[in-house]
C-alpha positions in Angstrom: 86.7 -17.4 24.0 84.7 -14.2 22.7 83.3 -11.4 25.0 80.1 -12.3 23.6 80.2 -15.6 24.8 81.4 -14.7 28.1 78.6 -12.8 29.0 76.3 -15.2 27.7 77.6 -17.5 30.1 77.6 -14.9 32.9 74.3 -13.6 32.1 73.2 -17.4 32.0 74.4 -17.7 35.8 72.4 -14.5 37.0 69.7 -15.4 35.2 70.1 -19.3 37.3 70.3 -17.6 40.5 67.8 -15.2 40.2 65.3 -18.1 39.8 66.7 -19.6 42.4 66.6 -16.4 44.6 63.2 -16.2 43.6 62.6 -20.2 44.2 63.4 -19.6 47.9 60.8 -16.7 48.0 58.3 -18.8 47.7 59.9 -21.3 50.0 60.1 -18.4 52.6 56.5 -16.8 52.0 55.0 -20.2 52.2 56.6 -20.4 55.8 55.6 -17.2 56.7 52.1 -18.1 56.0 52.6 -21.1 57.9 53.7 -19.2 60.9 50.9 -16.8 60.3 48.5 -19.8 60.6 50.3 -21.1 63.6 50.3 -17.7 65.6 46.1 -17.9 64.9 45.8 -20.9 65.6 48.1 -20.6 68.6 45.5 -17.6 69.7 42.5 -19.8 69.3 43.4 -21.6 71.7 44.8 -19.1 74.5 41.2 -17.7 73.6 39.2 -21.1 74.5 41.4 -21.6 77.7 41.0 -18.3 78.9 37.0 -19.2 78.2 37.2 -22.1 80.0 38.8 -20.5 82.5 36.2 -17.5 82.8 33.6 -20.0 83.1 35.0 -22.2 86.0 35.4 -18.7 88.1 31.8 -17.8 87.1 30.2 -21.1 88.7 30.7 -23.7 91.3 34.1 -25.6 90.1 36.2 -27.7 92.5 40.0 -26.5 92.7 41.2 -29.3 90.5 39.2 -28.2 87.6 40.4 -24.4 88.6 43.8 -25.3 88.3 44.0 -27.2 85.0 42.2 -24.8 83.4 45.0 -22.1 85.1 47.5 -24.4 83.3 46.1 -24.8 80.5 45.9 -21.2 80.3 49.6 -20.6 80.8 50.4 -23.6 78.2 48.3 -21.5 75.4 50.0 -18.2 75.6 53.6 -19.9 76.3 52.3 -21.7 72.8 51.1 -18.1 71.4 54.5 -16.5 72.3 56.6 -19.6 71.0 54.5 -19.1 67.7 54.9 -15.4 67.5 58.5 -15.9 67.6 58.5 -18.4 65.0 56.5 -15.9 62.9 59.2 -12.9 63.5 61.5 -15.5 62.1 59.8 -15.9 59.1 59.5 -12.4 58.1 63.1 -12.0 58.7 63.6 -15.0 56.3 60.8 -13.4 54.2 62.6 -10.2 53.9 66.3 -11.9 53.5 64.7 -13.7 50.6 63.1 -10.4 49.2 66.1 -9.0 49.8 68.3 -11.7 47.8 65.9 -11.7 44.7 66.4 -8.1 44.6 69.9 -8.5 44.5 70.2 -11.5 41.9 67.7 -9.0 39.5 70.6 -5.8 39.9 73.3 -8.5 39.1 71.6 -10.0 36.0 69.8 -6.5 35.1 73.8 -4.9 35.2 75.0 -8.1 32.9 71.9 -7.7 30.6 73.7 -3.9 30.3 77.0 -5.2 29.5 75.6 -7.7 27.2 73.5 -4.8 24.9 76.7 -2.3 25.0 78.8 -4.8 23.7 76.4 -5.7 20.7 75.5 -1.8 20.6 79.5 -1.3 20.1 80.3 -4.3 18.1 77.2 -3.1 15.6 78.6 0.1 15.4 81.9 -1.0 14.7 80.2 -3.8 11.9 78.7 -0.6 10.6 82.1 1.8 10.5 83.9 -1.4 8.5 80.6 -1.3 6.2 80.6 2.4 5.7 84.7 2.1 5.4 84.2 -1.1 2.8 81.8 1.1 0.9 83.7 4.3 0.7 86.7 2.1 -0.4 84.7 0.4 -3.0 83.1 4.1 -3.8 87.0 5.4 -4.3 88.1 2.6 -6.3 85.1 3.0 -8.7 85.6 6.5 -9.3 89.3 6.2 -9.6 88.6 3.4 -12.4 86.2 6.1 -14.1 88.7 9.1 -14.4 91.3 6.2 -15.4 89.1 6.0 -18.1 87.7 9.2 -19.1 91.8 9.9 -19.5 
């Protein structure tokens, strides 16, 4: 099995999980926007319940009313911390999966290196056995000419 063919089959891999690297990139950005959403979303509501609550203390509101409205406003921001915490979990995966497609892109950007100085090297070494075909070719003409001038 050549050296050429080699790295083509190792270049071939990087290239594979690169994609793949950058596959779950999207997979992880589209999760971090989802946990973006869910933290707003999650804020909203704190914001209406603590509303709510604002105008039940402002009027005449029995204790029952008080009280749900207390709970409810406990309920939202254990909801806004649970989401925040999902989000801080995303941008780790977000980062982990920037951080992997980096990494697959050194690997396949190193074999993409090896791959050109082999065909750099073999070209120059096609080139040496031209030039050495040539100058033998070159010799043997010139010998045949004094052979014949003599």
């Amino acid at each position: 099995m050549s050296s050429r063919f080699r790295l083509g089959i190792v270049l071939r891999l990087r290239e594979m999980a690169e994609e793949t690297a950058r596959i779950e990139l999207g997979h992880a950005l589209d999760a971090h926007h989802h946990a973006v959403a869910g933290v707003q979303a999650a804020q909203l509501r704190a914001g209406q319940e603590l509303h709510w609550l604002s105008d039940l203390q402002g009027g005449t509101s029995d204790g029952g009313a008080l009280q749900a409205a207390v709970f409810a406003v406990a309920s939202a921001q254990r909801a806004t911390v649970a989401a925040q915490e999902r989000l801080g979990r995303a941008t780790d995966g977000l980062f982990q999966a920037r951080r992997l497609l980096a990494d697959a892109t050194r690997q396949r950007e190193v074999v993409e290196r090896l791959r050109d100085r082999f065909l750099a090297a073999e070209r120059r070494e096609r080139e040496h056995q031209d030039t050495l075909a040539m100058a033998e070719i070159a010799s043997t003409q010139h010998a045949v000419r004094v052979a014949r001038n003599h």
